[in-house]
N, C-alpha and C positions, 0 to 999 in steps of 0.2 A: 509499707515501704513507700517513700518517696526520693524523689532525688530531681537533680536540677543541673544539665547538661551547659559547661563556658566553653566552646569550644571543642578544644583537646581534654579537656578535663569535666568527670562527672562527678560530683558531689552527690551521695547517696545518707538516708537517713533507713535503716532498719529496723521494725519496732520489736515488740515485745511479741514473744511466742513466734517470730516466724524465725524459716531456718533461711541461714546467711548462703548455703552451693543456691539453691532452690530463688535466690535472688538475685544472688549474682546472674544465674541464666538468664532470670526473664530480663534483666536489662541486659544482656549482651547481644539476645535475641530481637528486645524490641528494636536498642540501637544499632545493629548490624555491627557488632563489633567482631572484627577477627583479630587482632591484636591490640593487647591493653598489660598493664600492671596495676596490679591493687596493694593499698594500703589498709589496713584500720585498727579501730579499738571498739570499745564496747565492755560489756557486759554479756555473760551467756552464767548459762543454769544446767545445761546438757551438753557435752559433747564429746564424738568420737576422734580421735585420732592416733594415726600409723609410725609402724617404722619398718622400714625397708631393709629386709636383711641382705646383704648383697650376696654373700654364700648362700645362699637357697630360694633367691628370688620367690620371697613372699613378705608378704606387709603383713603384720600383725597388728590388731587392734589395741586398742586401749579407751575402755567409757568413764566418761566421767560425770557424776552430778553434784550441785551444791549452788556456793555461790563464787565466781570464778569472773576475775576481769581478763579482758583482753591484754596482755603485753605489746602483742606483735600478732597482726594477720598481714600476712604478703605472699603474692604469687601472680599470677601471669593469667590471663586469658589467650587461649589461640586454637587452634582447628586442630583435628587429627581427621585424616580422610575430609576435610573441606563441610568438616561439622564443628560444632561448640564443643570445646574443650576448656577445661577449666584446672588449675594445679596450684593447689592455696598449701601454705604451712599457717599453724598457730599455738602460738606459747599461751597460757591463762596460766594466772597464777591466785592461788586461793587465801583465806583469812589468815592462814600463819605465814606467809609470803612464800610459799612454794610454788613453783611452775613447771608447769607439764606440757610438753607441746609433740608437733611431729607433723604427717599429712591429715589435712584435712578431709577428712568424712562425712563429718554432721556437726553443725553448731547450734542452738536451738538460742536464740534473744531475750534475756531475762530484762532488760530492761530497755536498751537501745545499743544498736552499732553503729557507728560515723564512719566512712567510707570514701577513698576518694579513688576513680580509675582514671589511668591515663590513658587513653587510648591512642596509640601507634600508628602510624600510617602507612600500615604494610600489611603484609600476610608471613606467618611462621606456621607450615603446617607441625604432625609429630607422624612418628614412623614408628613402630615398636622393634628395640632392639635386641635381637637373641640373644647375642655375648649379655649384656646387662641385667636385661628382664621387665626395662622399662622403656612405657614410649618417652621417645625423644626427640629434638625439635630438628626437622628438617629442613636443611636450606636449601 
């Protein structure tokens, strides 16, 4: 991975075999970030994602492998308890154009990811909400 900080905004390149949470942290960690949104696309060959049943508050999985481009990755960087937190969604869709997506879990880099975060200039922590079953962002 590399990437290349203008400001308020990071341009990130992700290469091949790494995983996309596992990177997102180490730059939000190197650049102190507590709030940010991410964009991207890419390529992956593995990856896991959720849905969230709201009647029984639990996420179920779903694994995928093959060959699968990014449509859509977006989601938010911000703190829960004044630590990194992280809440990405992603859509990939495979050779016959179908696409899969939901919370992200695990992405694994089959070729490259392009990336870009905003970074915010504030703090959102999350609180975890009983009624719902998820944390949620605290003002």
């Amino acid at each position: 991975m590399e990437y290349k900080r203008f400001e308020n905004t990071i341009v990130v390149r992700i290469d091949k075999n790494e995983e996309i949470l596992e990177q997102v942290k180490e730059i939000a960690l190197k650049e102190n970030i507590k709030l940010a949104s991410i964009q991207a696309l890419g390529a992956i060959n593995d990856f896991t994602v959720g849905v969230f049943k709201c009647d029984e508050k639990q996420y179920y999985a779903n694994h995928f492998e093959g060959s699968y481009e990014i449509v859509s990755l977006t989601g938010t960087i911000n703190t829960m308890n004044n630590e990194f937190y992280c809440h990405l969604h992603l859509s990939a869709g495979n050779d016959k154009g179908e696409v899969f997506g939901g919370h992200l879990n695990k992405a694994i880099v089959s070729a490259t990811c392009e990336m870009i975060i905003t970074v915010i200039d504030g703090t959102v922590d999350r609180v975890f909400n009983e009624e719902v079953g998820l944390n949620l962002f605290k003002f």
